[in-house]
N, C-alpha and C positions, 0 to 999 in steps of 0.2 A: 632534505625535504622529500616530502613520498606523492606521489601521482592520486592524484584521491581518489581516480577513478581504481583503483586497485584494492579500496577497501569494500568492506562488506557493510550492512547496516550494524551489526553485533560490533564491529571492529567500530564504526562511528558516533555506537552509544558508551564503550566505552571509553571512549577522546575525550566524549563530551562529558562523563563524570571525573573523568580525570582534570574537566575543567573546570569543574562546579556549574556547570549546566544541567538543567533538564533534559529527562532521556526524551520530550517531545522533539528537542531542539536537532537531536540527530534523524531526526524522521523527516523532519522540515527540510532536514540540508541532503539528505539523500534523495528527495523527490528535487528535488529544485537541480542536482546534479544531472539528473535524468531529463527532466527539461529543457537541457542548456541553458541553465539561467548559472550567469557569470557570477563569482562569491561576491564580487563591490555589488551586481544588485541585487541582491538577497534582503529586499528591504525590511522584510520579516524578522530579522536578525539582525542582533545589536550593531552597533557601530566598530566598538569595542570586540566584538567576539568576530565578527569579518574580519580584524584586522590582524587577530592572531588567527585565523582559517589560512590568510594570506599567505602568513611568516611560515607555517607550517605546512602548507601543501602548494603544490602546483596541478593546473589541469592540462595534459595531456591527452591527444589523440595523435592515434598516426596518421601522417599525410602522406595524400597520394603521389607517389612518385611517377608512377605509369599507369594509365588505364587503356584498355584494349577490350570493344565491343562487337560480338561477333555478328556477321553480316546476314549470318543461317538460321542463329535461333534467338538474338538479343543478349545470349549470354554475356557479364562482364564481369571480366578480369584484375583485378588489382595488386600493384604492385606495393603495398604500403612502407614508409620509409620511420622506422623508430628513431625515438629520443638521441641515442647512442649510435646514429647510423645506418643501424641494422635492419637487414630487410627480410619485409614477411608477406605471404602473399594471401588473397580473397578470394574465392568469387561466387557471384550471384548469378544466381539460375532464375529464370522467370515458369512458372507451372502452373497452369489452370487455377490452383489454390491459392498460388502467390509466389511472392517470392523466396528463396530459402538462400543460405550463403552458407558457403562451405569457407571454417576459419580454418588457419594454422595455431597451433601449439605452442611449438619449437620456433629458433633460427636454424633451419637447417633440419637434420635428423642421425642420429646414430643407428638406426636398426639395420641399415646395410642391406635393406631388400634387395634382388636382384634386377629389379625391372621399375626401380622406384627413380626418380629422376632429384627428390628431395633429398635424399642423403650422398647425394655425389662428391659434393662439397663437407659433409661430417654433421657437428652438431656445435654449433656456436651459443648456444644459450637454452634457456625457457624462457617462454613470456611469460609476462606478470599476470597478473587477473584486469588489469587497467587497458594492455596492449593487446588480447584477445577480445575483452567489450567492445575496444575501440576500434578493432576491425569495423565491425555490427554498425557502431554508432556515426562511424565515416562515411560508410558504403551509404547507411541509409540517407545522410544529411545530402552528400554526393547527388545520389537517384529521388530524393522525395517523396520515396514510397516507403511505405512501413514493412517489416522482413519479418516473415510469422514465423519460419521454420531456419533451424540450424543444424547443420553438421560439422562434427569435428572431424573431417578426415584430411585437412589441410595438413601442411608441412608436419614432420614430428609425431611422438609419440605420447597422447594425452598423459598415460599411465608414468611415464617418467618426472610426469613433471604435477602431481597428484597434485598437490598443496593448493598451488597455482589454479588452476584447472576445478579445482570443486569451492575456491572460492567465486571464480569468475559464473561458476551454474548456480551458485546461490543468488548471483546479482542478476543473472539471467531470468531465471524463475521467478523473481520477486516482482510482484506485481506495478512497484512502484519505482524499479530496476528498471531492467529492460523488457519487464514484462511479456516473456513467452512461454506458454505451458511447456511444463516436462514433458509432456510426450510430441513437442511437437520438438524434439532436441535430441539426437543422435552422437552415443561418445565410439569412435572408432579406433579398435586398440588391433595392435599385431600378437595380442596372444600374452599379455602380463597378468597372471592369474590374481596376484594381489593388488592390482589394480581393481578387476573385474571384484571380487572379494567387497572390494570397499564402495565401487560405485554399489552395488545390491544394498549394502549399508546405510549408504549415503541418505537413503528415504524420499527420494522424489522415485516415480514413475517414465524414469528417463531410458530411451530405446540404446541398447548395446550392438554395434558395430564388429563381429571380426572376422581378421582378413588371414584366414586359410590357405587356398591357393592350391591346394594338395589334397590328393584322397589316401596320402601315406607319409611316415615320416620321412622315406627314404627322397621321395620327391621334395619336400618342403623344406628339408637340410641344404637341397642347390637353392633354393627358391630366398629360402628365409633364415639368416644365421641367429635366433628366436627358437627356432625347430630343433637344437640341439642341445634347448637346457628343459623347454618344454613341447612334450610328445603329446600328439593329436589327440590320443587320448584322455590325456588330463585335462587336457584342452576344451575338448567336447562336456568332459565330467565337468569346469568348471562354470562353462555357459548353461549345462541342464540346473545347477545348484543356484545358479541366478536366474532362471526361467521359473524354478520353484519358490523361488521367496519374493521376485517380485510379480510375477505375470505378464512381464514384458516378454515377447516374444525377440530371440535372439536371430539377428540377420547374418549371415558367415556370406563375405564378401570371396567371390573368387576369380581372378583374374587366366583367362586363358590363352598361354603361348603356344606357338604352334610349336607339336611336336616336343611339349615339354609335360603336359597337364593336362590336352584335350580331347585323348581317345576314348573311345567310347567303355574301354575298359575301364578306364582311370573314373568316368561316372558313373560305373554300375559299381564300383567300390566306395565312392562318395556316397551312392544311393545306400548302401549296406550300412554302411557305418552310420547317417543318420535317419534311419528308416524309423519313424515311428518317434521320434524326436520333438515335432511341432515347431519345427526351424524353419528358416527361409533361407536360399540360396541365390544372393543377386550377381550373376552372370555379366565378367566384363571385359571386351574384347580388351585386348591389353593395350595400353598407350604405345607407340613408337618414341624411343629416347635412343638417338644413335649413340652414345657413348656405352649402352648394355648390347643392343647387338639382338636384344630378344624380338621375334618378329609376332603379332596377334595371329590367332587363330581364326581359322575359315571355317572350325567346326560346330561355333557356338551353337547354332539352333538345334543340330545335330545332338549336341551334348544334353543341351537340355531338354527334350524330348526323351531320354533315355533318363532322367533325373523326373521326367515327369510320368510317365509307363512304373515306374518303380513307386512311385508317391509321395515323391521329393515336391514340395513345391517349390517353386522357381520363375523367377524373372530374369531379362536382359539388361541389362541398367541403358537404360538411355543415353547418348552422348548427346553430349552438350560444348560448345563453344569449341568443336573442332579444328574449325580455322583461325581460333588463335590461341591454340598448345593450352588448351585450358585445367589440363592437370596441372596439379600444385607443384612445383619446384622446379621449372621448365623456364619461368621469366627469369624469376631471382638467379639459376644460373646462368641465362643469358646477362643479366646485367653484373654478376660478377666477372663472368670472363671479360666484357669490354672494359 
């Protein structure tokens, strides 16, 4: 049996010819999905054709295993518990515009960043396109409120698990899915060129994510083991070749530890290398994860100031849900080690 929520509307019209139904009859059943309207009351549809929906799928969301709300800004945390066990984690930011929720990917992460708290543990899976919606569809039944914006920079790495991942934004975007525009939809990658390739392809106006960290490849090879199949270079070349075909402006996420990434040399070389670009650079004191040891930077404003003199533009990312570890892979490994 498959998770219905994991299929697309294309994947539901052809169930339904393959069942000698009408291609309306998949349209009917993908909004009523979206609805929470349970397949027994789907009164709109047969008796007979509920009954093999029944035999043939099941509906799945992930439950919350832990929740943790932060006392400074309302941010909240979710620890969601899959079908098989497995755990992935959420969380919801609250912002003047609304609310946004940052999903995870992956169980876990293979990219072995250095100051990443998600990949401590490896990479136990990818999620389905059902168990990424159903972050979204949890959180908001959870809080009551509808979640305009999304990012993928949660556990893992989107690009690894492509398939997955561009079925779950087709259900996203679809109006009668989970209905959120593409650009209100951020995909964040550690630098997988054919990932990036395919989302420009892919045909929505969806905002590209990545996470740099370096203004060389000699820094980015400690930082990022990523950095030594592709060089900053290509890197840059493959985000300008996506800024040209789609006109999404590309954000390069950069995380600053001290004494590793944050002198002021290290930004007048970041400013060099994308000057005249039309990039955005979102400046982010670095999480503390005691089992890396890497300590944030005290230089940030510093830094960016000299990214901004040079005509970099740049922001500070805002923290959010401080006081309760609300970067991604911080719970799930506290609930692994107990």
């Amino acid at each position: 049996m498959i998770n219905i929520y994991d299929l697309t509307l294309d994947d539901l019209k052809e169930y339904m010819k393959d069942a000698g139904e009408p291609k309306y009859r998949a349209e009917q059943l993908y909004r009523h999905i979206y609805e929470d309207v349970a397949i027994e009351d789907m009164t709109d549809i047969s008796k007979t054709l509920r009954g093999k929906l029944s035999d043939d799928f099941y509906v799945f969301l992930p439950q919350i295993e832990k929740k943790l709300i932060s006392k400074i800004d309302g941010t909240v945390k979710y620890l969601f518990k899959m079908r098989d066990g497995e755990y992935a984690e959420s969380v919801v930011m609250k912002y003047k515009h609304g609310l946004s929720i940052c999903v995870s990917s992956q169980v876990g992460c293979a990219m072995g960043c250095a100051f990443c708290a998600s990949t401590l543990h490896g990479l136990k899976r990818n999620l389905t396109p059902g168990e990424i919606s159903g972050q979204i569809i949890a959180a908001k039944k959870d809080l009551g409120q509808r979640i305009s914006n999304i990012v993928m920079m949660g556990s893992g790495e989107p690009f690894q698990n492509t398939e997955n991942v561009f079925a779950f934004l087709e259900n996203a975007v679809n109006p009668h899915g989970l209905g959120i525009g593409a650009r209100h939809i951020t995909v964040s990658t550690c630098g997988i060129l054919e990932g990036i390739r395919a989302l420009s392809d892919l045909g929505y106006p969806i905002n590209l994510s990545v996470s740099l960290h370096a203004p060389n490849d000699e820094i980015r090879k400690k930082l990022m083991p990523i950095a030594k199949s592709v060089s900053i270079d290509k890197l840059i070349d493959g985000c300008r070749a996506f800024f040209k075909k789609t006109g999404r402006r590309v954000t390069y996420e950069y995380a600053l530890a001290e004494g590793v990434n944050d002198s002021e040399e290290n930004a007048k070389e970041l400013s060099d290398r994308l000057k005249n670009d039309g990039s955005h650079i979102n400046l982010i004191p670095v999480n503390y994860v005691k089992e890396r040891g890497i300590k944030r930077s005290n230089s940030v404003l510093k830094f960016k100031n000299v990214l901004e003199k040079n005509g970099i533009n740049a922001t500070v990312r805002r923290e959010m849900g401080s006081d309760i570890n609300a970067a991604c892979g911080q719970l799930r490994n506290e609930n692994l080690e107990r």
